[in-house]
KEKE-3310 file (N, C-alpha, C; in steps of 0.2 Angstrom, whole numbers, plus 5000, padded with zeros to 4 digits):
npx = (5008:5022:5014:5021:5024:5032:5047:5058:5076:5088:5096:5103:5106:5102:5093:5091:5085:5079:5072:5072:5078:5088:5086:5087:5075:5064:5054:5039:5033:5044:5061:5072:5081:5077:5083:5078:5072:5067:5055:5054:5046:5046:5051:5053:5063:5055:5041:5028:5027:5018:5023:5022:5025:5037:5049:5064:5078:5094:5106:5118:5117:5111:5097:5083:5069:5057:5049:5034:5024:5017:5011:5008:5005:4996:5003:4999:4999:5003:5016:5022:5013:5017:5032:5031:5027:5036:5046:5057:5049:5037:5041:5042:5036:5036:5042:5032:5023:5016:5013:5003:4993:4990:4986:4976:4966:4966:4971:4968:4971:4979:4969:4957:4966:4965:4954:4949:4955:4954:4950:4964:4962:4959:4967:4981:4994:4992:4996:4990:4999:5005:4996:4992:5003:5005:4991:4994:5007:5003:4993:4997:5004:4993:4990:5002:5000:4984:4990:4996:4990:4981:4989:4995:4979:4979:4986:4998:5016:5029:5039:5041:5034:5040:5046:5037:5028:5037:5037:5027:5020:5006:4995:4997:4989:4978:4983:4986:4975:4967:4975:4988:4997:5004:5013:5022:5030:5036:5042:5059:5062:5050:5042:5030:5025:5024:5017:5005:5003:4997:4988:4977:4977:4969:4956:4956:4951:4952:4955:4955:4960:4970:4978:4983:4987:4999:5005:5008:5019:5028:5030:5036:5049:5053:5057:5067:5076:5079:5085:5095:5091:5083:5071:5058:5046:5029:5024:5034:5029:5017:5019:5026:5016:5003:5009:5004:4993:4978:4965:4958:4954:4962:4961:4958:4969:4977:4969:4973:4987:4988:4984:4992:5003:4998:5000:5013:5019:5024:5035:5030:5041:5043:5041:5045:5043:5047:5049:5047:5060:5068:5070:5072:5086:5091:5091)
npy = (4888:4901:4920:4932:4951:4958:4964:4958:4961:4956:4943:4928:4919:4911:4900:4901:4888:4879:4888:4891:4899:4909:4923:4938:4945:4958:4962:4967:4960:4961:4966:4964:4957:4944:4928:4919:4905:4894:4893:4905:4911:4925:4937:4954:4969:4977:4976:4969:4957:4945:4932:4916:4903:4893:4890:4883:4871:4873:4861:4866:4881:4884:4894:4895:4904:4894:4894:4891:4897:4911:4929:4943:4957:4973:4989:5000:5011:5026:5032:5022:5017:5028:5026:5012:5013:5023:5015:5007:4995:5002:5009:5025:5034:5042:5047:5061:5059:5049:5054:5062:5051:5047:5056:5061:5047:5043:5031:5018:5016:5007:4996:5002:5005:4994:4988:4996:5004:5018:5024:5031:5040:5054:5059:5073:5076:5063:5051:5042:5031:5031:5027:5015:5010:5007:5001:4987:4982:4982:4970:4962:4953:4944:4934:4923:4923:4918:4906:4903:4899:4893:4879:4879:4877:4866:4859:4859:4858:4870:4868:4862:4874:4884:4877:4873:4883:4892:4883:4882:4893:4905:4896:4888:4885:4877:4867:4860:4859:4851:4841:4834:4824:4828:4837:4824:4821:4832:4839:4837:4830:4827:4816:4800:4797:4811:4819:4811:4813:4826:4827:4818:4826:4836:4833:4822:4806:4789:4780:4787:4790:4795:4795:4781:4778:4788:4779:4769:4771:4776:4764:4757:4766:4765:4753:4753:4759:4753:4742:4745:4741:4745:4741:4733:4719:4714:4704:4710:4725:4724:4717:4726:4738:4733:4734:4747:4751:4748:4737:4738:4729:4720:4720:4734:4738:4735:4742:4754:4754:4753:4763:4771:4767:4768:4784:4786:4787:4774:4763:4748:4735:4721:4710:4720:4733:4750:4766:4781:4789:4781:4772:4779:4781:4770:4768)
npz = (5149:5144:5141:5133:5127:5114:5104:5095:5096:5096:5083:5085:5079:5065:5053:5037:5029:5041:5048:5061:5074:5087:5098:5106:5115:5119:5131:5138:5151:5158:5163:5156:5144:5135:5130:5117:5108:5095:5081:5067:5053:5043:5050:5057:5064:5070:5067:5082:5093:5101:5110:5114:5124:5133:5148:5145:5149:5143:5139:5135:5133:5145:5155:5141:5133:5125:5111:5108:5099:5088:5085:5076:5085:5083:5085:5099:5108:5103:5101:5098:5086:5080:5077:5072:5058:5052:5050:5039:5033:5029:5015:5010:5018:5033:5046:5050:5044:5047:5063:5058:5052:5066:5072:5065:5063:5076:5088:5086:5072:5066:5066:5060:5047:5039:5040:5031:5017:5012:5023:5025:5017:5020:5027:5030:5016:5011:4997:4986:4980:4993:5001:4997:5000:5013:5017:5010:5015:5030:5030:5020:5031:5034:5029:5031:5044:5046:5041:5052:5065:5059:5059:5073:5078:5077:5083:5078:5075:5074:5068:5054:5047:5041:5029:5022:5020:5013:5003:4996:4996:4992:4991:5002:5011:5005:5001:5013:5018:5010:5003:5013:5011:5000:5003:5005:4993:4990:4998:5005:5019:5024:5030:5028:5040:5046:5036:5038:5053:5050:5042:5050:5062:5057:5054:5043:5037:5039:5031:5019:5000:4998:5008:5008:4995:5000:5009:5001:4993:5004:5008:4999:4997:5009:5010:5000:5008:5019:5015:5003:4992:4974:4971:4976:4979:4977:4988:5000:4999:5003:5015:5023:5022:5028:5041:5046:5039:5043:5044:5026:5014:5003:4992:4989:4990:4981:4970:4972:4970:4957:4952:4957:4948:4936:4936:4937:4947:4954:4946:4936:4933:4926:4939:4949:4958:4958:4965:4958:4958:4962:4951:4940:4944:4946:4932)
capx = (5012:5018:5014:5027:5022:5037:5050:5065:5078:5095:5096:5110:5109:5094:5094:5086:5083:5073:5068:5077:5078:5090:5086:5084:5067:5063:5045:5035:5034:5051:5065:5078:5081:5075:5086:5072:5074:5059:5053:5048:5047:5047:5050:5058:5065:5048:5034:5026:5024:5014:5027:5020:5027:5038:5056:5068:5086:5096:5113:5125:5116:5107:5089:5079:5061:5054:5043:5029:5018:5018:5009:5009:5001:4995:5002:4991:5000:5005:5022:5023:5011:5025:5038:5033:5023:5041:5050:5058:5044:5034:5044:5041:5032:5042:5039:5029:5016:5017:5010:4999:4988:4991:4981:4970:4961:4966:4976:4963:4972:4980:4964:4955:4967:4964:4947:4945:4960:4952:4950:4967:4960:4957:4975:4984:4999:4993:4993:4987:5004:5008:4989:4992:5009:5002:4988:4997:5010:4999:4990:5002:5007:4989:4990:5006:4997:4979:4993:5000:4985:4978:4995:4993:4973:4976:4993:5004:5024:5027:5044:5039:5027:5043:5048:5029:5025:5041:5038:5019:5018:5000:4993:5000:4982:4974:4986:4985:4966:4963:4979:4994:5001:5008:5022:5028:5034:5037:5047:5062:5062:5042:5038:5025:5022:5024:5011:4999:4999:4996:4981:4973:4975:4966:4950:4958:4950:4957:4952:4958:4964:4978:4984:4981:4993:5004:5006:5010:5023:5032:5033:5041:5054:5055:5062:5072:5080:5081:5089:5100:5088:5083:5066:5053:5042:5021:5025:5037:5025:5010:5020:5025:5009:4999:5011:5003:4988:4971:4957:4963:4954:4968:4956:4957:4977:4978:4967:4976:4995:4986:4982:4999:5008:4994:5001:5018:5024:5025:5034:5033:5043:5041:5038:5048:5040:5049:5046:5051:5064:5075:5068:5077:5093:5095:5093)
capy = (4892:4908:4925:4939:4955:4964:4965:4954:4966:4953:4938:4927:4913:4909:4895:4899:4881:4875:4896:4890:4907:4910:4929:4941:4949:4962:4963:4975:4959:4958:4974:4964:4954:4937:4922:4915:4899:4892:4892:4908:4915:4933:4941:4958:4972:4982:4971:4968:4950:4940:4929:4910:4896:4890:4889:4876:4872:4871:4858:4871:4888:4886:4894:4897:4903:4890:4901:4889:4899:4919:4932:4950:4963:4980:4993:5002:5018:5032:5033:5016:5018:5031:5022:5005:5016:5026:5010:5005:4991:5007:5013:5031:5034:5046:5050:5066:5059:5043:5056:5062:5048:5045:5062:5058:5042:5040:5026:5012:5017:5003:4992:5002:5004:4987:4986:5000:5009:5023:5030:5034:5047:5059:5061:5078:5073:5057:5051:5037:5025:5030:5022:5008:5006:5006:4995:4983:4981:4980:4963:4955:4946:4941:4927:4919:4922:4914:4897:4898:4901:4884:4876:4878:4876:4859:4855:4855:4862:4876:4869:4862:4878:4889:4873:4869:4891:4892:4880:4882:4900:4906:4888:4881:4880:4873:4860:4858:4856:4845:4833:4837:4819:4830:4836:4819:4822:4839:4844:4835:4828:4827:4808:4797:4797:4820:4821:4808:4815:4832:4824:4814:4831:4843:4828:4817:4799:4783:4777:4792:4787:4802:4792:4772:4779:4789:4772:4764:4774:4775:4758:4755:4771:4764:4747:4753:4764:4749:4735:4745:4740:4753:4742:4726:4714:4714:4703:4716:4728:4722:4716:4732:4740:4731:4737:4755:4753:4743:4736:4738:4725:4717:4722:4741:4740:4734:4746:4761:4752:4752:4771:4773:4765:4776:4792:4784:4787:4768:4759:4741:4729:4714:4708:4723:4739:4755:4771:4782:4792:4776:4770:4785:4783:4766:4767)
capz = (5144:5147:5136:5134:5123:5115:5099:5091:5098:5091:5080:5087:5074:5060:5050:5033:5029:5044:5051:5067:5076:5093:5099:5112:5115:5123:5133:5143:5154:5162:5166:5155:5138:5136:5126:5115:5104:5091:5073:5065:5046:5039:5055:5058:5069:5070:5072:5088:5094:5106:5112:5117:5125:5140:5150:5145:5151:5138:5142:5135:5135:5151:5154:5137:5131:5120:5107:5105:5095:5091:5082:5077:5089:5080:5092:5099:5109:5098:5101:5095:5081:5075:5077:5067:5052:5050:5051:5033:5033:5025:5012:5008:5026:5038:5056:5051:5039:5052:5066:5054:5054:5070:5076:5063:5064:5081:5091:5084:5064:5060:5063:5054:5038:5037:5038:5025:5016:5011:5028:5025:5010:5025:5032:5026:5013:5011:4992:4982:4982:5002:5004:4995:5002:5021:5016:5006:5020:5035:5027:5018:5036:5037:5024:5034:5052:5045:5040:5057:5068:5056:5064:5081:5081:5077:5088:5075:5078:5068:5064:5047:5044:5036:5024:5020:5020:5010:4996:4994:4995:4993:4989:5008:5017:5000:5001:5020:5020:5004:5005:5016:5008:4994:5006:5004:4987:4989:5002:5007:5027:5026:5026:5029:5048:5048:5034:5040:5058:5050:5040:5055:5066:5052:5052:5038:5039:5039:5022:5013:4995:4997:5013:5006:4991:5002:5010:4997:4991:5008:5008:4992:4997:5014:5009:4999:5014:5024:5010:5000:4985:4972:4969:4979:4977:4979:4994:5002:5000:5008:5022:5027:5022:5032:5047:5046:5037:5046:5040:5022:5008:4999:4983:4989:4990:4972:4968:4973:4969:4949:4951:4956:4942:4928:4937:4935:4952:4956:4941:4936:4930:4926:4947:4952:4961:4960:4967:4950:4959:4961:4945:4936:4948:4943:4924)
cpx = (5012:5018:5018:5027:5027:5043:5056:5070:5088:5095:5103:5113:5100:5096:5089:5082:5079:5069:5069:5080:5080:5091:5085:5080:5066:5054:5043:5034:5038:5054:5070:5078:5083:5079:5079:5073:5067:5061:5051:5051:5045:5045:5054:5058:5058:5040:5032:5025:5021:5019:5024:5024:5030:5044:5061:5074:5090:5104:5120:5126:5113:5098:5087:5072:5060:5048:5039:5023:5017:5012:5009:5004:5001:4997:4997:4992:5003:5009:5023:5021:5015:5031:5037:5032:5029:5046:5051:5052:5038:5036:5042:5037:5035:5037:5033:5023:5012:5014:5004:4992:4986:4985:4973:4964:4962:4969:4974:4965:4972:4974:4959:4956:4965:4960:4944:4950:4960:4950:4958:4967:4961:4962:4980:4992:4999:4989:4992:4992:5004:5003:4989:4998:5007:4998:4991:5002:5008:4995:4992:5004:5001:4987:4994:5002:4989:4983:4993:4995:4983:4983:4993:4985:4975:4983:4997:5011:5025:5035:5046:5038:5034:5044:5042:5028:5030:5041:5031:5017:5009:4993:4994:4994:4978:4976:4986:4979:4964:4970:4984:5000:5006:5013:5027:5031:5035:5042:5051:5063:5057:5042:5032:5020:5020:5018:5006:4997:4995:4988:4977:4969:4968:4958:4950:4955:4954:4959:4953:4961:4970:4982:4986:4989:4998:5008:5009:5015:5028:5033:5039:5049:5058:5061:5067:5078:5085:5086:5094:5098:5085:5073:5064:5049:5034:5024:5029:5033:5021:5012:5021:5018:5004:5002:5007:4997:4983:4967:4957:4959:4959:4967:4959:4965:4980:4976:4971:4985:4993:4987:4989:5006:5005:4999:5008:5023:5026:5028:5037:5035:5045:5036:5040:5044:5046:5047:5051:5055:5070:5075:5071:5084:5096:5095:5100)
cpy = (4900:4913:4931:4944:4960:4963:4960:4961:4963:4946:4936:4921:4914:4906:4896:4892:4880:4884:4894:4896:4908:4919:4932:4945:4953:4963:4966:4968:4958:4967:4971:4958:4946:4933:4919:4911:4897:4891:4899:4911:4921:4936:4947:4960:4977:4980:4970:4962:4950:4933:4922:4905:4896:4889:4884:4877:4870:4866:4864:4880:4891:4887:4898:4898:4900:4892:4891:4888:4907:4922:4940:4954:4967:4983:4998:5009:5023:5034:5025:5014:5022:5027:5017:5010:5020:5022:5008:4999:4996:5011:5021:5036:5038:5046:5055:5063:5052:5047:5060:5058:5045:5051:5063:5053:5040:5034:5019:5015:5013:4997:4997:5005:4997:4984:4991:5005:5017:5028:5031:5043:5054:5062:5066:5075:5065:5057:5045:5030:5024:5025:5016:5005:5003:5000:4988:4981:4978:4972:4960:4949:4942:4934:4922:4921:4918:4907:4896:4898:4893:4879:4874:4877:4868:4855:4853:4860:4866:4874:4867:4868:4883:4883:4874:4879:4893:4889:4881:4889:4902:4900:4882:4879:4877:4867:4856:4856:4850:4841:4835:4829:4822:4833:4831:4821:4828:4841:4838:4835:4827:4821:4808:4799:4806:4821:4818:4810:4822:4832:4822:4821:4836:4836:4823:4811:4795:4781:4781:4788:4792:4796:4785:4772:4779:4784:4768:4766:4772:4769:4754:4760:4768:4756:4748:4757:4758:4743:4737:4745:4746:4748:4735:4722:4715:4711:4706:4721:4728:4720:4724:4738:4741:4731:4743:4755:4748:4740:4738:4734:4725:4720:4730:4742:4739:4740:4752:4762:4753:4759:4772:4771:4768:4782:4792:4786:4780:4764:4752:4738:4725:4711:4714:4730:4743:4761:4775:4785:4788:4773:4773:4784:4777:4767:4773)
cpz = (5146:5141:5138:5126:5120:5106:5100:5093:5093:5090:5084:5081:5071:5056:5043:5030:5033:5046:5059:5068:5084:5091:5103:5112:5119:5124:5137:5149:5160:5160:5160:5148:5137:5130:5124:5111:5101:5083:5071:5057:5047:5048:5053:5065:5073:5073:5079:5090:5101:5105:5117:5118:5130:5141:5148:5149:5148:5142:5141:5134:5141:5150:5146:5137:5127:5117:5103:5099:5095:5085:5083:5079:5086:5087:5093:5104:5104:5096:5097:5088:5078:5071:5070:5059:5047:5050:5043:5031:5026:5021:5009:5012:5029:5042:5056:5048:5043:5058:5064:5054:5058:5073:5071:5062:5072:5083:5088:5075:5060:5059:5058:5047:5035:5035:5030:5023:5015:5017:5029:5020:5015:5027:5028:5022:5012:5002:4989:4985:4988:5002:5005:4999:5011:5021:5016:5014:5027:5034:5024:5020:5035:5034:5031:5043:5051:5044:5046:5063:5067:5059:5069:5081:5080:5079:5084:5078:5075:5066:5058:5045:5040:5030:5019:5016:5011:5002:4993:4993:4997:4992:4997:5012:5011:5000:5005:5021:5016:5004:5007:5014:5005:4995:5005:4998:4986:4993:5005:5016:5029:5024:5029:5036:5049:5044:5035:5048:5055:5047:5045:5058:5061:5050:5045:5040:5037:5033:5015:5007:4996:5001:5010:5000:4993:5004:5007:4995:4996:5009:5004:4992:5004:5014:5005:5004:5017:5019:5005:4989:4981:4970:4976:4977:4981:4985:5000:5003:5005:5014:5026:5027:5029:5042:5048:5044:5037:5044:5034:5018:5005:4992:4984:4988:4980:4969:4965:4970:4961:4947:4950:4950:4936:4930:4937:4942:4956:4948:4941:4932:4928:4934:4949:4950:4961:4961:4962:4952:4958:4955:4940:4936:4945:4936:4922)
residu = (UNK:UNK:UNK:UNK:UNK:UNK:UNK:UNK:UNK:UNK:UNK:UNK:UNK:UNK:UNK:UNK:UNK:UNK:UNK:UNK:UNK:UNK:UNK:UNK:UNK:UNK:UNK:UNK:UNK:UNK:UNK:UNK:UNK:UNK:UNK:UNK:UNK:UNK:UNK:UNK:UNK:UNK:UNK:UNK:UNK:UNK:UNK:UNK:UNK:UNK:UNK:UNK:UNK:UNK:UNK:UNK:UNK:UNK:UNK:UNK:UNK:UNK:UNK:UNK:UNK:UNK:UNK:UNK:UNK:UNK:UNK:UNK:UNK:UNK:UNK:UNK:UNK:UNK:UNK:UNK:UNK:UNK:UNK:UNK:UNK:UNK:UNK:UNK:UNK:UNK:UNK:UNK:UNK:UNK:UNK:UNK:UNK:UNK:UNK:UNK:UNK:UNK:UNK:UNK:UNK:UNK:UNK:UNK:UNK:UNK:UNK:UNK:UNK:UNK:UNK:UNK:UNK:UNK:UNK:UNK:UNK:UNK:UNK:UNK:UNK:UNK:UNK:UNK:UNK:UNK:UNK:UNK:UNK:UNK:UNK:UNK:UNK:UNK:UNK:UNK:UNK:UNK:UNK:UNK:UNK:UNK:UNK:UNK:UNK:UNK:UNK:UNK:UNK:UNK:UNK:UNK:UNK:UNK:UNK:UNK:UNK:UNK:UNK:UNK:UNK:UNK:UNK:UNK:UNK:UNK:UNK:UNK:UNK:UNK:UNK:UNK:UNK:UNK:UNK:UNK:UNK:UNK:UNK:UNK:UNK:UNK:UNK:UNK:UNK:UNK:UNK:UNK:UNK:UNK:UNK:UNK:UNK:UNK:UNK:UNK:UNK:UNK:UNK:UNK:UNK:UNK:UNK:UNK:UNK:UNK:UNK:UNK:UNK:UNK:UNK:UNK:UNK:UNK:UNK:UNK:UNK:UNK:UNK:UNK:UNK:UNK:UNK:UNK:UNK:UNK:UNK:UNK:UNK:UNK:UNK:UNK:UNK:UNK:UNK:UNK:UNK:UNK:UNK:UNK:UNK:UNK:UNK:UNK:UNK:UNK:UNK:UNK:UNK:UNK:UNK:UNK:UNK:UNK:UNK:UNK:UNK:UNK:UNK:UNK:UNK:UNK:UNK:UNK:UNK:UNK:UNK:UNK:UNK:UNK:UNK:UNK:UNK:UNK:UNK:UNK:UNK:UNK:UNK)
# end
């Protein structure tokens, strides 16, 4: 993998829906401005990145950098320090109150606003709101870089992580660590196979009830995909079930197929299983 340290300089296309992001970046590695292609949320013009990942060759754009995995650099020269802290990012901030605490707390500022905002208190013209406004601003990324950090440790793509970040908001690693199933019914393009690797990767077992259900579910949405039908039958099911899902007791699948009909997301009947989306569609 290679790493390149330096700023978003022009968007050429971004896709709010998937955060599909073709741009040119400028890095203190290279003399000239790099075609970059990937996944990224809440970016701007200001920020500093840590640019990861690798060359590709595109069929009709030729050679691109493929952004793996990225995260925001604090800067750390002076000039630079000015620059972002006087950057719109900081509303009510200017270049002069931005050198300010730059000659004040020294080139190591913005870690330690972070760690403690009150060593802002010290900085001549600095008042209550500014404080909070710097503060506040400087941390707010670090929620969305604790998700994406949780991503990549565990080899996932980050081309979900805007959809997933997106819908879940400050609830998206609470979701991700205790049942990443609940994508399926939550976000549109996330099935069975995308939330069960994500589960597996992050120490999910096999015998999970989240997954046995998840499973079950898919099955009943799946055959409808495939047949045209809006419902299936108990033997329908278990067939394909038992595609996907191992060592399995026949007891335990009932079990869970029971739960799912109490929570009303499985509804039966008579013989007929539906998954309550189609179940709605059809009535």
């Amino acid at each position: 993998m290679i790493e390149y340290t330096g700023y978003i300089k022009k968007i050429r296309f971004y896709s709010e829906s998937s955060n599909y992001i073709v741009a040119l970046i400028e890095v203190e590695q290279e003399d000239k401005l790099i075609t970059m292609n990937g996944y990224m949320n809440n970016f701007n013009d200001y920020d500093k990145y840590l640019f990861i990942g690798d060359y590709e060759i595109h069929p009709k754009y030729g050679k691109q950098f493929k952004l793996n995995e990225y995260r925001i650099v604090l800067a750390k020269e002076s000039d630079e320090i000015v620059k972002y802290l006087s950057s719109p990012l900081f509303k009510g901030i200017g270049k002069k109150l931005a050198q300010q605490i730059v000659d004040s707390l020294g080139e190591n500022c913005l870690s330690k606003i972070k760690a403690d905002k009150h060593s802002l208190d010290f900085v001549i013209g600095m008042t209550e709101k500014r404080r909070d406004t710097i503060y506040d601003t400087l941390t707010n990324s670090d929620y969305d870089q604790e998700v994406m950090q949780f991503f990549m440790g565990h080899g996932i793509s980050l081309k979900n992580l805007g959809l997933i970040q997106g819908f879940y908001q400050e609830k998206t690693l609470d979701v991700l660590q205790n049942n990443p199933y609940q994508l399926i019914e939550d976000i549109d393009g996330i099935g069975f196979k995308t939330a069960d690797d994500l589960a597996l990767k992050t120490g999910g077992s096999l015998d999970n009830p989240n997954r046995i259900k998840a499973a079950v579910v898919y099955c009943i949405k799946q055959y409808g995909f495939n047949t045209g039908s809006t419902y299936c039958l108990i033997d329908e099911i278990i067939n394909m079930f038992s595609k996907i899902i191992y060592n399995i007791d026949e007891s335990v699948f009932y079990d869970y197929l029971e739960e799912l009909i109490d929570e009303e997301l499985v509804i039966k009947e008579d013989e007929r299983y539906y998954y309550h989306e189609m179940y709605e569609a059809e009535r």
